[in-house]
C-alpha positions in Angstrom: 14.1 -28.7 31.0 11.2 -27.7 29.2 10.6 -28.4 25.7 10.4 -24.6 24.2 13.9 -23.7 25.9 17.1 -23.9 24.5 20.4 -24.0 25.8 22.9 -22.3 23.9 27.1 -22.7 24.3 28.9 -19.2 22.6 32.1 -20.6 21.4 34.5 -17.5 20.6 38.0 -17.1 19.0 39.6 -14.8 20.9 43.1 -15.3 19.5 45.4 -12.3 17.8 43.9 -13.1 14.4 40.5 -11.9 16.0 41.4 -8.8 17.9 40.4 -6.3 15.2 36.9 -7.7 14.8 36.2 -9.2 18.3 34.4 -5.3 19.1 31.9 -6.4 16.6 31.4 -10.1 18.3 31.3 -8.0 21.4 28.0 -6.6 20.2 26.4 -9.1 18.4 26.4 -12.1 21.3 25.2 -9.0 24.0 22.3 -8.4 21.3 21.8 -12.1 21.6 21.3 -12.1 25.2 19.3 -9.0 25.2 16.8 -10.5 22.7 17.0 -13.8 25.3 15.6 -11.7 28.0 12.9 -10.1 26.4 11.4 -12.9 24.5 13.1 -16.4 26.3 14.1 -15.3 29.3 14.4 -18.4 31.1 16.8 -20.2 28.4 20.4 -20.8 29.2 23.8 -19.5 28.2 27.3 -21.0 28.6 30.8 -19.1 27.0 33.7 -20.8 25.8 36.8 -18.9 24.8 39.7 -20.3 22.6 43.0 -18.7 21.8 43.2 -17.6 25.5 46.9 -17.4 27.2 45.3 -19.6 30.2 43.5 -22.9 30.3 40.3 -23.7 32.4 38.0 -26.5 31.2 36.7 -29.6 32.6 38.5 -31.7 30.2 41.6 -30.5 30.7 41.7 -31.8 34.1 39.6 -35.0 33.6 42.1 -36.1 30.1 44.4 -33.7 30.1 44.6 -31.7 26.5 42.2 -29.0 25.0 45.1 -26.0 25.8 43.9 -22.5 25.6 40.4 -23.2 25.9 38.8 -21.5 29.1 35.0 -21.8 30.3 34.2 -18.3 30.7 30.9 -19.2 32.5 29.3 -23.0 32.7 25.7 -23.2 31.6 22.6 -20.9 33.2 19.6 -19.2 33.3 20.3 -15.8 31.4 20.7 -12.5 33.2 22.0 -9.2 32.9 25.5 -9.9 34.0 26.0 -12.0 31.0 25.4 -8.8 28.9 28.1 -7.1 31.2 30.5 -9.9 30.8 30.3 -10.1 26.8 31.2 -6.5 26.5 34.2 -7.0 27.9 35.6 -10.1 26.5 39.5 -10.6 27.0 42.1 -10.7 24.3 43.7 -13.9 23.7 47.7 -13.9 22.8 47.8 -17.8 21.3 46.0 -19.1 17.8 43.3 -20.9 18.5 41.9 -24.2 17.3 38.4 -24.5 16.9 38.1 -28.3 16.5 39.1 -28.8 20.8 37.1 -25.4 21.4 33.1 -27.7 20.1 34.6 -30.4 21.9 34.9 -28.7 25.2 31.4 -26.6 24.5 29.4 -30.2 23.3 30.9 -31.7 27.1 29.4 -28.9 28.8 25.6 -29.6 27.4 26.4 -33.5 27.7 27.3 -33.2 31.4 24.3 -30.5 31.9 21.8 -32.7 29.8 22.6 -36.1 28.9 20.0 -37.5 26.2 17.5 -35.1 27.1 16.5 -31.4 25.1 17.0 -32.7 22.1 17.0 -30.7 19.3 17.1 -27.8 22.0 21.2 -28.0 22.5 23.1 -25.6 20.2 26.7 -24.3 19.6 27.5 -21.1 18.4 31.1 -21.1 17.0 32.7 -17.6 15.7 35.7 -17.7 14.1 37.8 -16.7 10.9 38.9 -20.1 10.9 42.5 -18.7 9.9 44.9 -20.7 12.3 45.6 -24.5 11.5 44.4 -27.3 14.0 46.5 -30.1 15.8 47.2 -33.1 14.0 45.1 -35.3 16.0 46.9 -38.9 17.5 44.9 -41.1 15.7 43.7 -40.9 12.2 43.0 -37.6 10.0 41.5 -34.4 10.6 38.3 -35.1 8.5 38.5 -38.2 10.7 38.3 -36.5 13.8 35.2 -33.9 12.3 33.7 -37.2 11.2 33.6 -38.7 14.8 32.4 -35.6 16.4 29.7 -34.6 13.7 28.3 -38.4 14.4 28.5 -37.5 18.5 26.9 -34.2 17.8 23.6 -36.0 15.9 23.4 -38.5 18.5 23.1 -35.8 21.3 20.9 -33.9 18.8 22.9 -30.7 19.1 22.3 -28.2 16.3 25.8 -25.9 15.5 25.9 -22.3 14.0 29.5 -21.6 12.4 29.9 -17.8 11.3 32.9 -17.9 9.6 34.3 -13.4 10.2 36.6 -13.6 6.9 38.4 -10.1 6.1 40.4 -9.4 2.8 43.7 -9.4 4.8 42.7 -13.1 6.2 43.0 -14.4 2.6 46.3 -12.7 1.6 48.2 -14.5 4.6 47.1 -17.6 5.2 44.9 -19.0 2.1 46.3 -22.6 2.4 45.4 -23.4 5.9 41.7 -21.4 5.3 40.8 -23.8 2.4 41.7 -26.9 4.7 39.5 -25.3 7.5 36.8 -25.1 5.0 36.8 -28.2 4.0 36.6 -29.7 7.7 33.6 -26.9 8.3 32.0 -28.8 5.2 32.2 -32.0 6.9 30.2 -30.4 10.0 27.5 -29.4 7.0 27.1 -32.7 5.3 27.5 -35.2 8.8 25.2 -33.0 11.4 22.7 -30.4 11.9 25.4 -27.6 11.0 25.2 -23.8 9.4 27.7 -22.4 8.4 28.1 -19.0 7.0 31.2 -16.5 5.6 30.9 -12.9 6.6 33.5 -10.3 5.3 32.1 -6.8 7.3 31.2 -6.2 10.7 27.3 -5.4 9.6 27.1 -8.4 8.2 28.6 -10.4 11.3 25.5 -8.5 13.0 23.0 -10.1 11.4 24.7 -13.7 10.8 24.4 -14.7 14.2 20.1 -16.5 15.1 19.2 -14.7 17.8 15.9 -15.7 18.2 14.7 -19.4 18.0 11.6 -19.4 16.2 9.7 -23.0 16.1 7.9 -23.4 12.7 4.5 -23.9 13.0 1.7 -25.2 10.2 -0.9 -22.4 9.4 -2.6 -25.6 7.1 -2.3 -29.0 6.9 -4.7 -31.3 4.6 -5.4 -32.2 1.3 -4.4 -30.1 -2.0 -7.4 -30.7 -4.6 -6.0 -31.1 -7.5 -9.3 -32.3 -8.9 -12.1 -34.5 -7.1 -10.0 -37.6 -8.1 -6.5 -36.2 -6.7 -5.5 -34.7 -3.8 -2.3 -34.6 -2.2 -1.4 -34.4 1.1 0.4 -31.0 2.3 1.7 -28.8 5.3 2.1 -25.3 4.8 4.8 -23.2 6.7 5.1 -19.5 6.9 8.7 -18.7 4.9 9.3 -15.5 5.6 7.4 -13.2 8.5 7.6 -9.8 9.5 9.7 -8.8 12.8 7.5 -5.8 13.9 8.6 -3.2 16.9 7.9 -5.2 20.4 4.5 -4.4 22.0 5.0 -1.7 24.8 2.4 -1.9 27.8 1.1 0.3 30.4 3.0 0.4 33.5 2.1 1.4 36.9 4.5 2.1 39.9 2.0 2.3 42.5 2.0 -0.7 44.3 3.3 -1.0 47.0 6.9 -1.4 47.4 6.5 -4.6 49.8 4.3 -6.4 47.5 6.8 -8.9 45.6 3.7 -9.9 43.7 2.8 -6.8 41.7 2.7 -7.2 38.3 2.8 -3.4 37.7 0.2 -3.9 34.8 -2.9 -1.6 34.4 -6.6 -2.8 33.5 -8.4 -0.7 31.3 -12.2 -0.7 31.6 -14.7 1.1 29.2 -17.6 2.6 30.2 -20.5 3.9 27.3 -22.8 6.3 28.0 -25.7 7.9 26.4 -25.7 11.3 24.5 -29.1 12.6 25.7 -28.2 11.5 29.6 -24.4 11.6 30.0 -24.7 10.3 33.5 -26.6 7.2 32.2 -24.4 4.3 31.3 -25.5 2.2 28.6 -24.9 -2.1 30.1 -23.8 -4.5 26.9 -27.2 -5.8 26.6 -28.4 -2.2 25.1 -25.5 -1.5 22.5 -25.4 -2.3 19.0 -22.7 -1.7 16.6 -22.6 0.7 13.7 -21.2 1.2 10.7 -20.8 4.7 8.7 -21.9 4.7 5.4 -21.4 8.2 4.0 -22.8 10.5 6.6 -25.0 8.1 8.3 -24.1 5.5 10.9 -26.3 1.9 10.4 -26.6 0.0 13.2 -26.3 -3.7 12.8 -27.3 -6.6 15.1 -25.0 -9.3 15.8 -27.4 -11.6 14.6 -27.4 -9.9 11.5 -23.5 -9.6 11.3 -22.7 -13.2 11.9 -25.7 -13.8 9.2 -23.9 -12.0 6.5 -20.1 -13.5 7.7 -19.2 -15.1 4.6 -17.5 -18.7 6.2 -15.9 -21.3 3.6 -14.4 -24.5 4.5 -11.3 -24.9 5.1 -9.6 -26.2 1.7 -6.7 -25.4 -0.5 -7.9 -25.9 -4.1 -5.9 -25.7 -7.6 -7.8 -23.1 -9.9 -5.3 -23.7 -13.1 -2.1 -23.2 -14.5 -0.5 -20.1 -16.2 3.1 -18.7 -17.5 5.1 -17.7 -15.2 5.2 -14.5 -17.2 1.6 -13.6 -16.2 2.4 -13.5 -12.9 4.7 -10.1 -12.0 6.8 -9.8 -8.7 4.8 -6.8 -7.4 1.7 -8.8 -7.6 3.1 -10.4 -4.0 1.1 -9.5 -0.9 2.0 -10.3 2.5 4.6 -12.8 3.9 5.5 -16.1 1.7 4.2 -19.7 2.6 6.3 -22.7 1.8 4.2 -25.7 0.8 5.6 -29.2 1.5 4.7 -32.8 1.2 3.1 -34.5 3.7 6.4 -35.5 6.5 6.9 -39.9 5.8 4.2 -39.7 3.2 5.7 -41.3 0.3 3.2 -40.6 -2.6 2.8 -37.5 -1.3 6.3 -36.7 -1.8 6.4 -38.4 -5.1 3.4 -36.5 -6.1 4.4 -32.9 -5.3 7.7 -33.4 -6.5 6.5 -34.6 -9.9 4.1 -31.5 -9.9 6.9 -29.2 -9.0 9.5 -30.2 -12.0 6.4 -30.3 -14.1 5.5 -26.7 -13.6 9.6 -25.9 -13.8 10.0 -27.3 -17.3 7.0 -25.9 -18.7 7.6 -22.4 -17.2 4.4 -22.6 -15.6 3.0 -21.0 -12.0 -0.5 -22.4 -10.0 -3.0 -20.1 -9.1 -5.1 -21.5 -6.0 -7.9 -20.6 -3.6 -7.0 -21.0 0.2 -8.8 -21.0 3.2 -6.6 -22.3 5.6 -8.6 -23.1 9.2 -12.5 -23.8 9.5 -14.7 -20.6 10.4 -11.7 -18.6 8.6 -13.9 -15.4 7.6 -11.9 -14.8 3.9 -10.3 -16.6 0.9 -7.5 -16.0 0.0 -6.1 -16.5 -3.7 -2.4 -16.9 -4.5 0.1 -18.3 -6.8 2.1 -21.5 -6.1 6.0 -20.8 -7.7 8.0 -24.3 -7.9 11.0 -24.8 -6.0 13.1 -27.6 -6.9 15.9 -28.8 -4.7 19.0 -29.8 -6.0 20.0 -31.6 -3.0 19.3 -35.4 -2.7 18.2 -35.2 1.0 15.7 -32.0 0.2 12.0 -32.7 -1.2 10.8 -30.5 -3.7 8.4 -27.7 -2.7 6.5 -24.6 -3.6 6.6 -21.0 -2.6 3.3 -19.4 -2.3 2.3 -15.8 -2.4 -1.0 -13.6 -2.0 -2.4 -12.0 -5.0 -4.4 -9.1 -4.8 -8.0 -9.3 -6.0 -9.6 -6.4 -8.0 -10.3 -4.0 -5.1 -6.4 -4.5 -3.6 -5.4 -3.2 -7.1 -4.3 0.3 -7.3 -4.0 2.1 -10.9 -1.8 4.9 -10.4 -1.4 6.5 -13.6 1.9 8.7 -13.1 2.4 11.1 -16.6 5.5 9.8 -18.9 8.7 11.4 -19.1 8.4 10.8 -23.4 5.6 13.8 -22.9 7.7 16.1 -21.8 9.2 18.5 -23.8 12.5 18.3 -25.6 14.2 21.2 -23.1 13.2 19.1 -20.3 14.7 15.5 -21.9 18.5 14.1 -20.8 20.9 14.7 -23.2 24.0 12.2 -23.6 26.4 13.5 -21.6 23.9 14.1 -18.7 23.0 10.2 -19.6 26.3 9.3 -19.0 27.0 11.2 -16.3 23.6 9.5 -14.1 24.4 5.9 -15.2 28.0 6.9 -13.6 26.4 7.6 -10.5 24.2 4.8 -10.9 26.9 2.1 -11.6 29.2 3.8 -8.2 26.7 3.1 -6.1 25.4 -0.4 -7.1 25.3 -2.6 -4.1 25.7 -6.0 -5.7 28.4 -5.1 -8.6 30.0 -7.7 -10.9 32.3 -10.0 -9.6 32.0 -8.6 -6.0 30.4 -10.0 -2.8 27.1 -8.0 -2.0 27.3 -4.4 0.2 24.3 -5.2 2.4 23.1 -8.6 1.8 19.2 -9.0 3.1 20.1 -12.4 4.7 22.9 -11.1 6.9 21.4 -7.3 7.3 19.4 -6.7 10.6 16.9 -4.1 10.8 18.8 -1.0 12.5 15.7 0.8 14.4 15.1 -2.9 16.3 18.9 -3.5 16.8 19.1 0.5 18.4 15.8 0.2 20.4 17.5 -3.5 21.9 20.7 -1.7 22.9 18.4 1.5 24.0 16.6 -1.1 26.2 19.6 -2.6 28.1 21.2 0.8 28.5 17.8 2.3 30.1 17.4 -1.0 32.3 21.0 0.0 33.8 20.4 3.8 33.6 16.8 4.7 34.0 18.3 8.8 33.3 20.2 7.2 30.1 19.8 9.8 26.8 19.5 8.3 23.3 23.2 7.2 22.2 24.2 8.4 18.8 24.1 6.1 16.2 26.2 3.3 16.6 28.8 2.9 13.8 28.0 -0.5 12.5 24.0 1.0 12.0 25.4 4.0 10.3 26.7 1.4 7.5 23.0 0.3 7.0 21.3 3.5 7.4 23.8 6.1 5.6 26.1 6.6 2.6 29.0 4.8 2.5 31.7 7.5 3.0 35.2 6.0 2.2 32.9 5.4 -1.3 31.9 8.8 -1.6 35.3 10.0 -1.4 37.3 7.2 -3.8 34.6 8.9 -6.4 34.8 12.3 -6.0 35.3 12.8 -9.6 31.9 10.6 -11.1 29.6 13.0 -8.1 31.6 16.6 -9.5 30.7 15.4 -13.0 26.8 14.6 -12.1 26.9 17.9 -10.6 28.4 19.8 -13.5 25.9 18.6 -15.9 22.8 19.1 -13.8 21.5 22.9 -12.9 20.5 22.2 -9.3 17.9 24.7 -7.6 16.6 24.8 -3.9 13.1 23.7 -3.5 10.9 26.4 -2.0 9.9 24.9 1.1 5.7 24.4 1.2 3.2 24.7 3.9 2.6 20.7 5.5 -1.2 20.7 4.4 -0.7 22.0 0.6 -1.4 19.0 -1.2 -1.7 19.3 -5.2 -3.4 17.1 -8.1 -0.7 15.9 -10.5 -1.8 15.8 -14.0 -0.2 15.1 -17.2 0.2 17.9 -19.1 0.7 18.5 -23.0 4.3 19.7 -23.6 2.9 23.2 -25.4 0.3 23.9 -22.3 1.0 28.1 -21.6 2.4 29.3 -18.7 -1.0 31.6 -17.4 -2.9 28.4 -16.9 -0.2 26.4 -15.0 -0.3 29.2 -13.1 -3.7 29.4 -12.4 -3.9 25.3 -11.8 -1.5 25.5 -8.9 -3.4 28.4 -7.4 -7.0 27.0 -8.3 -6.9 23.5 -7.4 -4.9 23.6 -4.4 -6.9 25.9 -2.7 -9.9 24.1 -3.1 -7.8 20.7 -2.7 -6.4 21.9 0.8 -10.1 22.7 1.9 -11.3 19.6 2.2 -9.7 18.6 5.7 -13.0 17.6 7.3 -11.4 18.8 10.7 -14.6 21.6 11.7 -14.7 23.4 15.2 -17.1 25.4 14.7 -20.4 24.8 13.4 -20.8 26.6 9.7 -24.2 26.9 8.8 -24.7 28.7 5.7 -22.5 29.7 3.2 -21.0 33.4 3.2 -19.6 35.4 0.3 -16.3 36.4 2.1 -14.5 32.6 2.1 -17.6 30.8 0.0 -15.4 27.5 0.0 -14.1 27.1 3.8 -17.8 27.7 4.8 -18.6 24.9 2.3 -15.9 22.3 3.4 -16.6 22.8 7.2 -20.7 22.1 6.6 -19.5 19.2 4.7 -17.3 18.3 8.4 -20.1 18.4 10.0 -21.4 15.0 11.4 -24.2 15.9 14.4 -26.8 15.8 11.2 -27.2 14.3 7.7 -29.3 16.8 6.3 -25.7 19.5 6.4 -24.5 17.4 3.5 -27.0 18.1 0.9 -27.6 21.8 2.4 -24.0 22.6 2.0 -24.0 20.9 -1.7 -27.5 23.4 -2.3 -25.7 26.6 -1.1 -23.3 26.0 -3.2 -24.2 25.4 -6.2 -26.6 28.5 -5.3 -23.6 31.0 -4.3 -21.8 29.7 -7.8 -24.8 30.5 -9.7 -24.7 34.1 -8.0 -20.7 34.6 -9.1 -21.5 33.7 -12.5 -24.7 35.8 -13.3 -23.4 39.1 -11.5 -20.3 39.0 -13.4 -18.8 42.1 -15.0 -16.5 41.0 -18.0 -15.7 37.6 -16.0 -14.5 39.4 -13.0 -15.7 36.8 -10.4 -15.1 33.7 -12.6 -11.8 32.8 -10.9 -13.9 32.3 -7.4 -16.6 30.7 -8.9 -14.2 28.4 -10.5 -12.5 27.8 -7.3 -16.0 27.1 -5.2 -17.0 24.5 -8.5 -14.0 22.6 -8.2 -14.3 22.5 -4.0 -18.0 21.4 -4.7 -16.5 18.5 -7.3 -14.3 17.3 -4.7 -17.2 17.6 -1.9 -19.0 15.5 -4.4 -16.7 12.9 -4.9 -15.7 12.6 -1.3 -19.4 11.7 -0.6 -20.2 9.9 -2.9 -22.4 12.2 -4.8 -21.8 12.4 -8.4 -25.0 12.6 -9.8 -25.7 15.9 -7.8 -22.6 17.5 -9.2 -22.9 16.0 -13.0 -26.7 17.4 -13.2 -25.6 20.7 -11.8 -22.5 21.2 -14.3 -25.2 20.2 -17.2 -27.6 22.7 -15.8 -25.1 25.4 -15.3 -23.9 25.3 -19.1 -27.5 25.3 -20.1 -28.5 28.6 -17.8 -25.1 30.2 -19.3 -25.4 30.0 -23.2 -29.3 31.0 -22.8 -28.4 34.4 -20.3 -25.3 34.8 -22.7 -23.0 33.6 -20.7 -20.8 31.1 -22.9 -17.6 32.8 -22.1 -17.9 31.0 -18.6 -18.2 27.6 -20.7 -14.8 28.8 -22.4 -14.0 29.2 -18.8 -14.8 26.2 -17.7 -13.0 24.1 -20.6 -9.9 26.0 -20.8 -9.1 24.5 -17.2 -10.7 21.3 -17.6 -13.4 20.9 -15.8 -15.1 18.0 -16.7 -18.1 15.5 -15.5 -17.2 13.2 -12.2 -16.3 9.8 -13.8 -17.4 6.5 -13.0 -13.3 5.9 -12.1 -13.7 8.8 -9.2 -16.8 7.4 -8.3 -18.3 4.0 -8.3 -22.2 5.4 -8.7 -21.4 7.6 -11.5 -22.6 6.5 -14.3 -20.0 8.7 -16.6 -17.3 7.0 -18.5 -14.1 8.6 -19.0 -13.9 9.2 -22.7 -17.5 10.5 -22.0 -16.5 12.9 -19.8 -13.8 14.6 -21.9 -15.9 15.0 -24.6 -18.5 17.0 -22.6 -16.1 19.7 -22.4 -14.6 19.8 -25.9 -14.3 23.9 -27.0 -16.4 24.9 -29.6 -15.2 26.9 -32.3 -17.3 30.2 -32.3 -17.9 30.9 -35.8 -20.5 32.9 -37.6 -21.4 29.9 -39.9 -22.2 27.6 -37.2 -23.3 29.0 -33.8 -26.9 27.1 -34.5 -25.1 23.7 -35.3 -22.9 24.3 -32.3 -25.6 24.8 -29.9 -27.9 22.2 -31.6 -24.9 19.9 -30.4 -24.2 21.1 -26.7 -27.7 20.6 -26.3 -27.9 17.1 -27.3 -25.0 16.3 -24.9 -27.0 18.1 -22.4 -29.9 15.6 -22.8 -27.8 12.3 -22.7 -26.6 13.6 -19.3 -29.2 14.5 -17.8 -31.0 11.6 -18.7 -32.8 11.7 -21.9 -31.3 11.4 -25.6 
């Protein structure tokens, strides 16, 4: 057998003490075969059954013993008949005993494989481990575990033991489950054993390895310590995604005689020119590009692999820092388990020492890792120390990604302190949320957890499995409704809902509840903090203003805008600024613009058309930022307040200010050179008084200057 396939014996209480849970064990071995088929399709699968009425087993007729054990199928390649066959498992009538149950499935992969596939062999035992065992003929029952733990090592079998445990299990027959618990320890400590206690049928579907995954180094080498010390590591991934299987492209026309056809389809590209459609362009003539605002640069490969930044491969200690300084949502990407150098003594030593250093002192490594030659990036993260408390474990580290300064993202959400006291909890609505909060804790006090992430599978890969295997059989099948054990994972809990009736009436009661009006899909709307005592006219106007010019930029043209009309002034702007068949459309829709403002504002009667010229300046500061053009728009804001207190226009300026229009900021825009506390003051309302109107101006001015480039 080859060395990546595994063989795999189900061993499965069926006796009375099962029935009301063996629906659920029903499921979770067919998942395990469908997962077999998709991803190892040529490993094999034997069933044992204990607790059965009838007895059929090898060893039964070779020794005579091992009642109410039956072979529901010997060893083989896995198919879809298995899946047929698990769905339908029968009920036993006689308590099982799980002890002659391994020893009948370990005979099988003796008798199939001798000394060979080690480490490939593997039990699966599901039970609630409720019924007592036979006294054996010789010796004790931890005897008897003893014997076949040290057979099972020596064969190199590996066993999973998921231990189905409901509440009624415990009331009747505690005694006899704390001396099966005790032999199920033995299996832990003597062999390669897992064993695990489930006590809901979602968590039974996730306890259950359905896919053997063989770990795999992404980095093994030295850890530089300094240039005197260095340790030797390997580096594990911990923890990696399950993503959505890859669906290809199938054809169906070969032919039906050809045995052969691999169904697939081969896509070939073909580029052509613009000018000549009909000519294609061969690989010799194309060169890649790369937009940079409105332009595309083209870059050689000479040149790309010239600027390739390419480190050697290393994984180096930076320094140490509190473990405080290092917050959980910091983590990027999947986690990385560092470990000693396998038979490497003084590496072990070393590592470990390290580890219970950094745990005593509260400390965390940061480190720079590049882990292959030609590896194009570095990447930085934080080593966390795990010691083991078992004798027979080394001590390790976790390691996590950190993000450097461009991965960071500020968002600066407004405080619920600024709102005002109206819009504040009082303490009977307090109350009445922590209630709510408190009902529906997953993990309470003193109680085993709803969902635990170890033992919870991921319910749109479980349904597409089960979709899969349905459609196989049924290529007409519709979608199934949600299977019951999903609903668990996916919806509220219902029998909870309806124990606290009473704790959802009273968060109900103290919260007015209002329907949202339901928005168009493209609205989208800047959120800013607002001052509690802000008046109602220029909310009003805010939500009107700023989403109309927000929702313009959508950069989705079909036709081809080429000046900017009075009628819509801002969708003429925002599909020139679309436009990609010419650069020069950028700065001639950022011209007009700025023009048809300039228009609005000096042809206004008594502020008439100051609303739209205040909707086609905040499209143009959008346009601006989007294109990395700050300058153009800071300049043209300067120059507008200047044009409007000489024509005596500074009630536009009031305008301006009482919705807050302000500078772009270096924050919006990396070439702006406009900090933010710069920016607010530029639009600070003066007082108009008498007294000083010439002090006032003298000022504006001078603000005018620093902006535009001159103090």
């Amino acid at each position: 057998m080859a060395r990546n396939k595994e063989a795999v014996v189900l061993v499965i209480d069926v006796g009375p003490s099962m029935h009301s849970v063996l629906p659920e064990v029903e499921k979770v071995c067919s998942l395990l075969i469908q997962k077999k088929l998709i991803f190892s399709r040529y490993d094999e699968v034997g069933f044992v059954l204990f607790g059965t009425s009838d007895t059929k087993n090898e060893l039964t007729e070779e020794v005579g013993g091992y009642e109410h054990v039956t072979v529901l199928r010997n060893i083989k390649v896995v198919d879809e008949d298995l899946v047929d066959a698990l769905q339908n498992l029968p009920r036993g009538s006689v308590p099982g005993d799980f002890l002659d149950a391994i020893i009948v499935g370990m005979d099988m992969l003796i008798k199939k494989f001798g000394q060979t596939n080690k480490g490939k062999k593997r039990l699966c035992l599901i039970t609630n481990a409720a019924t007592p065992i036979k006294d054996p003929f010789e010796g004790t029952k931890e005897d008897q575990v003893n014997t076949i733990a040290t057979q099972m090592t020596a064969q190199g079998m590996k066993m999973d033991c998921v231990i189905v445990r409901m509440k009624q299990d415990w009331e009747t027959n505690r005694r006899v489950m704390e001396e099966n618990d005790f032999l199920m320890s033995v299996f832990l400590n003597k062999s390669s054993s897992k064993v695990v206690y489930v006590e809901s049928p979602t968590s039974l579907l996730g306890a259950l390895r359905t896919r053997n995954i063989s770990p795999v180094t992404i980095y093994r080498g030295d850890f530089d310590i300094s240039t005197q010390l260095k340790i030797k590591v390997w580096v594990y991934k911990k923890t990696s995604e399950e993503k959505f299987p890859t669906l290809k492209k199938y054809s169906d026309k070969a032919p039906p005689t050809d045995k052969f056809a691999t169904h697939e389809i081969k896509v070939d590209y073909e580029y052509k020119s613009i000018e000549d459609p009909n000519k294609v362009v061969p690989p010799e003539e194309r060169i890649k590009g790369f937009r940079y605002g409105p332009q595309v640069v083209p870059i050689s490969p000479a040149e790309l692999e010239a600027v390739k930044f390419k480190p050697e491969k290393s994984v180096k200690l930076l320094g140490f820092t509190d473990a405080s300084n290092i917050m959980r949502h910091y983590y990027l990407k999947d986690v990385n388990i560092f470990i000693a150098e396998p038979g490497n003594k003084k590496a072990i030593l070393a590592l470990s020492a390290l580890a219970r250093a950094m745990k005593d002192m509260n400390k965390v490594a940061i480190v720079r890792c590049v882990w292959r030659q030609g590896q194009g990036n570095v990447v930085v993260g934080v080593l966390t120390p795990n010691v083991s408390d078992n004798d027979n474990t080394p001590d390790s580290f976790y390691f996590n990604n950190l993000p450097f300064a461009e991965d960071v993202r500020e968002f600066q959400f407004p405080s619920f302190s600024n709102l005002p006291s109206s819009m504040q909890p009082n303490e009977k609505q307090q109350d009445a949320a922590d209630k709510l909060v408190q009902m529906l804790d997953l993990a309470p006090p003193g109680k085993q957890e709803v969902l635990p992430p170890d033992f919870t599978p991921n319910p749109v890969l479980e349904r597409y499995y089960r979709y899969l295997d349905l459609k196989s059989k049924h290529p007409d099948a519709a979608v199934p409704p949600l299977d019951e054990t999903l609903q668990k994972i996916t919806e509220p809990d219902v029998e909870l809902l309806s124990r606290n009736k009473s704790i959802l009436e009273e968060f109900r009661r103290s919260f007015e509840l209002k329907d949202n009006p339901k928005l168009k899909k493209s609205t989208r709307r800047i959120m800013k903090e607002r001052p509690s005592g802000s008046d109602e006219e220029r909310e009003e106007f805010d939500k009107d203003a700023h989403a109309k010019a927000i929702d313009s930029i959508e950069y989705s043209s079909k036709t081809n805008v080429e000046k900017i009309g009075d009628v819509n002034p801002v969708k003429d702007f925002e599909e020139m600024m679309s436009r990609r068949d010419d650069p020069k459309w950028i700065n001639k829709a950022i011209r007009d613009m700025k023009n048809r403002i300039f228009d609005l504002v000096e042809n206004s009667c008594e502020g008439d058309t100051f609303p739209k010229a205040l909707q086609c300046l905040v499209a143009l500061r959008k346009g601006c930022i989007l294109e990395q053009e700050p300058k153009q728009f800071n300049d043209f804001l300067c120059h507008l307040c200047k044009f409007c207190q000489e024509k005596d226009l500074r009630s536009f300026c009031e305008y301006l200010t009482s919705h807050e229009i302000t500078l772009i900021t270096k924050t919006e825009a990396p070439d702006s050179g406009i900090p933010e506390h710069e920016s607010r003051s530029f639009m600070v309302k003066p007082e108009l008084d008498s007294q000083n109107v010439k002090s006032e101006a003298k000022a504006e001015n001078d603000i005018m200057s620093i902006y535009l480039g001159g103090k």
